[in-house]
N, C-alpha and C positions, 0 to 999 in steps of 0.2 A: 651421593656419598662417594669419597675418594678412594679409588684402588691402588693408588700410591705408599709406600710404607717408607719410611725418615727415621733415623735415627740421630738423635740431637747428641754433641757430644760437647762438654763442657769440663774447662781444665780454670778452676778458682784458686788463683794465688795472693797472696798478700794484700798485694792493691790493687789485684787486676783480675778482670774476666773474660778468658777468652774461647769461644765457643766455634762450632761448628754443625749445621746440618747435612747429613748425606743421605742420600737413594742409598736404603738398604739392600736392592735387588739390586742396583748397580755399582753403586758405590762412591758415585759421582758426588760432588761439590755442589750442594744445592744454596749456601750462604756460608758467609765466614763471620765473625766478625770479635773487638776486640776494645774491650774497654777498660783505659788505664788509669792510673793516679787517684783510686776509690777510696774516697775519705777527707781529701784536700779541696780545697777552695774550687778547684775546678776539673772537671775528669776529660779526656780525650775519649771520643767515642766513634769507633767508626766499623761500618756494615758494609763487606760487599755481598749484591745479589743479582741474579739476571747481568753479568757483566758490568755494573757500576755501582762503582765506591761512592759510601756519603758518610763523611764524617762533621762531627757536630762537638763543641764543647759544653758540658751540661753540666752543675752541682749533683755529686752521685755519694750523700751520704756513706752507704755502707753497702754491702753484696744482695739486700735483700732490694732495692732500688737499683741494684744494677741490672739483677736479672729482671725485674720491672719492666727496665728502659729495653732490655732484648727483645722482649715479648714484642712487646712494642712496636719496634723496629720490625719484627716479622710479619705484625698484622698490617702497617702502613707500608715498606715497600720490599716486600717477598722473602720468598719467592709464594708463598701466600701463608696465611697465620698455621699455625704450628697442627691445627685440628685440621683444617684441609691438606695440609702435608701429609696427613696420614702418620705421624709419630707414634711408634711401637715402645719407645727406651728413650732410656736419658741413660749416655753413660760418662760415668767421671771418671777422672783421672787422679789418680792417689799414689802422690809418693811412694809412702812407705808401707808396705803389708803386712809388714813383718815375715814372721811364719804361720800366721794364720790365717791372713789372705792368699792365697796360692793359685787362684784362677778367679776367674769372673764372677762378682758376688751380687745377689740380690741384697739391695740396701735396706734394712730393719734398724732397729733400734739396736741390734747385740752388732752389727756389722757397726753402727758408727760408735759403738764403746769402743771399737777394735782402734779403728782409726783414730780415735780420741787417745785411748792407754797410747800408742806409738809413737804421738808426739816428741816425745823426748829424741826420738832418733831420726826425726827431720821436725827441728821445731819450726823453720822456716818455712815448712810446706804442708803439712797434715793438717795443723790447725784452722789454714787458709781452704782446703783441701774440703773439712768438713763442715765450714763454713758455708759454703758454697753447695754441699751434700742435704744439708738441714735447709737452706731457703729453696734450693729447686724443689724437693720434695713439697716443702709445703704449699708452692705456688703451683707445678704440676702435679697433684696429687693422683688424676688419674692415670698413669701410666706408669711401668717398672722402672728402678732407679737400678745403675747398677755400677760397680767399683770394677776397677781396672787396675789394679795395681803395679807401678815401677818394676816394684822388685819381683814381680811374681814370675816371671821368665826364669828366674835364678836360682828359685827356692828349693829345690832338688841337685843344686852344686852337690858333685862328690865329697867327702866330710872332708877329704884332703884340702879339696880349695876352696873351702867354706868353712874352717876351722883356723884360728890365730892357734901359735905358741903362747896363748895366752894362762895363766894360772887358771886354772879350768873352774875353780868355785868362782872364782870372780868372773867371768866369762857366761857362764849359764847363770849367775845370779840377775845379772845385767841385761845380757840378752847380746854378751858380743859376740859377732859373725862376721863374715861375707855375705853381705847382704845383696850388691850389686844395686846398680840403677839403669834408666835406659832402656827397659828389657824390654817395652811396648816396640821401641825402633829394632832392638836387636831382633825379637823376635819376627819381626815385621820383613826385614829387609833380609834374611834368613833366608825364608823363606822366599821370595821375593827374588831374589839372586837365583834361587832353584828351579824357580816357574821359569825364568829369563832365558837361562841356559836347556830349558829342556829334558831337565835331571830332574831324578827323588830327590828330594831334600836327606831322605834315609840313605843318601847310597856319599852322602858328599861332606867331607872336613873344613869347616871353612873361617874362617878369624874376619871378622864385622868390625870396623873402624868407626864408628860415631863418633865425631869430630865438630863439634858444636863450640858454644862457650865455653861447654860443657864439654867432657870427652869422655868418652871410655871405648874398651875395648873389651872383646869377648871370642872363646875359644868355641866353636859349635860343632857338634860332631854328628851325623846322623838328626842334626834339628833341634836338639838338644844341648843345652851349654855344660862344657864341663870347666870352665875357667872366668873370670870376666875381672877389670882394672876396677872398680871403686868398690869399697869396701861396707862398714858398719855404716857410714854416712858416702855423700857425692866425693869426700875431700880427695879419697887415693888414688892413684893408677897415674893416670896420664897428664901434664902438664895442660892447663886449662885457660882460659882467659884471663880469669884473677885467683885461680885456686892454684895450690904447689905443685900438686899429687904428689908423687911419693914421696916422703923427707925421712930422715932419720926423727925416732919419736922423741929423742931426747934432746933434738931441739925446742920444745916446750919447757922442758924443765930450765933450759940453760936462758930461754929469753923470761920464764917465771923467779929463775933466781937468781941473774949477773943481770938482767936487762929491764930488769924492776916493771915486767908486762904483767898487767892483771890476767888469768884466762878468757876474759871478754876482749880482752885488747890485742890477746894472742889467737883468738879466733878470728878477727878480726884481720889479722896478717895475713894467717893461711887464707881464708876463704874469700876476702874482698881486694886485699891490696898485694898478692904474689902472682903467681903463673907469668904469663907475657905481660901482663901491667906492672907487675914488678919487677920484671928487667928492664922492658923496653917503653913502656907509660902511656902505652895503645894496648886495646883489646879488642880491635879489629883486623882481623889478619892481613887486608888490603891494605890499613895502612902497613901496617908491618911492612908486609913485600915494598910498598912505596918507600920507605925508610932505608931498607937492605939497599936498595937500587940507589939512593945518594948514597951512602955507603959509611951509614949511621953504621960502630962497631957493638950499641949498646943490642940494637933491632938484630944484626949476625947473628951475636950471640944468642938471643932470643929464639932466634929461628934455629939456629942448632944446635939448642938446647930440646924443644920444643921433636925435631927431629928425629934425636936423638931416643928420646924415650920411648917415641912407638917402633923405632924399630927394635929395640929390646924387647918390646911387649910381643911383636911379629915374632920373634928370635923364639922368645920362651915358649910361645903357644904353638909354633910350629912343633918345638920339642915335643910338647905335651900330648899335642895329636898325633905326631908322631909323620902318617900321611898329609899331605896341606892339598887342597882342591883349589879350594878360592879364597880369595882377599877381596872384601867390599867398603870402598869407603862412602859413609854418607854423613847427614846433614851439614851445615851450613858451610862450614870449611870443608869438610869429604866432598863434598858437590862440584863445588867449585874452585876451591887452591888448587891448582895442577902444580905448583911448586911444593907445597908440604909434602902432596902425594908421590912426585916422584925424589924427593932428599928422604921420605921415610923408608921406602922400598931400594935406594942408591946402594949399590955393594951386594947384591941377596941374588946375585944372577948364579954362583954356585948352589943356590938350592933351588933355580927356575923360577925364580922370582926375578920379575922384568918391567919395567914400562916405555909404551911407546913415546917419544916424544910428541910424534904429530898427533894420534889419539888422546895424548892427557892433554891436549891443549886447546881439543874441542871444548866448548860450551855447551851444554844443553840441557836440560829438563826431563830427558827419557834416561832410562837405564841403556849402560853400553861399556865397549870390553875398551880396557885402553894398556891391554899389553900385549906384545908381538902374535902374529899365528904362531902355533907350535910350543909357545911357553908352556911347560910344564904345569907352570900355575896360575890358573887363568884371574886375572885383577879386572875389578870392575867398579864402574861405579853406580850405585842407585838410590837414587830418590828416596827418603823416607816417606812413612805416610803415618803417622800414628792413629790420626783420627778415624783411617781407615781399616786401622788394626784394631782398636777399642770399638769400633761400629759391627767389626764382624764376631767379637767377643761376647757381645753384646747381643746380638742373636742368637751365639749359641746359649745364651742362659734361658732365654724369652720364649 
């Protein structure tokens, strides 16, 4: 019998499943893997374990065959089937919480009505979300299933900044808020940043940069958010790959009634075809930088548009906490753009906000400081982990 203990964690979107097992006493990376284009003529499918990748193209009907093919993949090559791993938890990843997800939830039947009713306010991801909650459960039935939810980092925003100037019947009839997303990374790298430095997380103010396709940002004060960039849905805050973030709202009406947009056609603008794809017709930031560098004026602008907004969002949230400790930037752009990172932080050296050159231009995969000794406010950059933040979640329910 195995004295190993695993926690499997699986994030089910649309057409895709992508999963992860980790050592829940260490936390380590015991298999990744990820399988895409679920429902088309033919799926991508690929497992790394023990150090090597095998990808395979395979017909994958629907999610309940997808997770099928995962099992699968665990019993044939590792890091060995799911019962000698010792698997304590399945925990999934769920958009949307609402306000009634607010921490790590054992999954029942009244948790996935929850998930179910919330649809509405990520339709692109709950329904996918609990799709993938119903077939794990009933293909691992012996073992706790348990939600993790986006928003639930957030669910305690001050009413200040979690409340619209919205008509207030309409607003609590609906369910509009600041909902936030991301808050698995925020929360994550939060903390994370505090272990790095050697500090309480309670003693330290700090503004989180997630920087993905996706973007947002978030105000953290003592561990706690009291601010964060997207709002009722992903659409607000920060200028994104293909999404606007913030616009004036009456550009809807004005493209619903001079621009003859259907609302599907207008959701359509903001969420797929604006951000950096809509200035500059890349949504990879590397290209971007490659574009700025021949000296494309569509890609500048992009990029100092793009610039532009998180340092307002630095601006604001500095205000709001008032003291500023740290700035963190992470995933996929935070990680790695050392040019976003230092155009969004350019000009903020009267408030000790700094970055080094030679330091932001290192590469790497560890957590590390990339602004001068003595800065007032110390910038960093670090790695997200979410699956590792959902793994530890996940044990505190179990």
């Amino acid at each position: 019998m195995s004295t190993s203990r695993s926690v499997l964690v699986i994030n089910s979107g649309s057409s895709s499943l992508k999963y992860q097992l980790l050592d829940a006493d260490t936390g380590d990376s015991l298999a990744t893997g990820l399988i895409d284009r679920i429902g088309e003529d033919y799926s991508n499918v690929a497992h790394t374990a023990n150090g090597e990748k095998t990808t395979r193209q395979l017909p994958i009907p629907d999610h309940e065959v997808a997770i099928e093919v995962m099992l699968g993949l665990f019993d044939e090559l590792g890091p060995s089937s799911l019962a000698e791993a010792g698997i304590v938890g399945v925990g999934h990843r769920v958009v949307h919480g609402g306000t009634q997800i607010v921490g790590p939830t054992l999954v029942d039947d009244a948790a996935e009505a929850i998930v179910a009713e919330l649809a509405p306010l990520a339709p692109l991801h709950n329904p996918a979300n609990l799709t993938g909650i119903r077939v794990a459960r009933r293909l691992l039935p012996d073992v706790p299933h348990v939600i993790v939810a986006d928003t639930a980092f957030f669910t305690n925003l001050p009413a200040a900044s979690a409340t619209y100037a919205l008509d207030r019947e309409v607003a609590e009839k609906h369910q509009v808020r600041r909902y936030g997303a991301h808050g698995t990374s925020h929360q994550y790298v939060s903390k994370a940043a505090a272990e790095f430095l050697g500090r309480d997380v309670a003693d330290l103010n700090q503004i989180v940069l997630h920087l993905g396709n996706g973007a947002s940002a978030s105000a953290v004060r003592g561990g706690a958010p009291i601010d964060t960039s997207m709002g009722l849905t992903p659409l607000e805050g920060l200028v994104m790959g293909t999404r606007t973030g913030d616009i004036d709202p009456a550009v809807v009406v004005h493209l619903y009634r001079n621009a003859g947009l259907s609302i599907d056609e207008i959701d359509d603008v903001l969420n797929r075809r604006s951000g950096v794809k809509g200035l500059a017709g890349v949504t990879d930031m590397r290209e971007l930088d490659e574009l700025v560098k021949a000296g494309d004026p569509a890609a500048q602008l992009a990029l100092d548009v793009y610039a532009l907004r998180l340092k307002k969002y630095v601006g604001s949230y500095h205000a709001e906490l008032g003291r500023l400790d740290v700035i963190t930037f992470t995933a996929g752009i935070g990680e790695n753009d050392d040019v976003v990172r230092a155009r969004s932080l350019e000009g903020l050296e009267m408030w000790g906000i700094e970055v080094d050159p030679e330091r932001n231009a290192v590469r790497s995969k560890e957590p590390r400081v990339i602004s001068p000794d003595g800065a007032r406010v110390t910038v960093l950059v670090v790695p997200t982990n979410e699956e590792l933040e959902i793994t530890h979640q996940v044990l505190e329910v179990i």
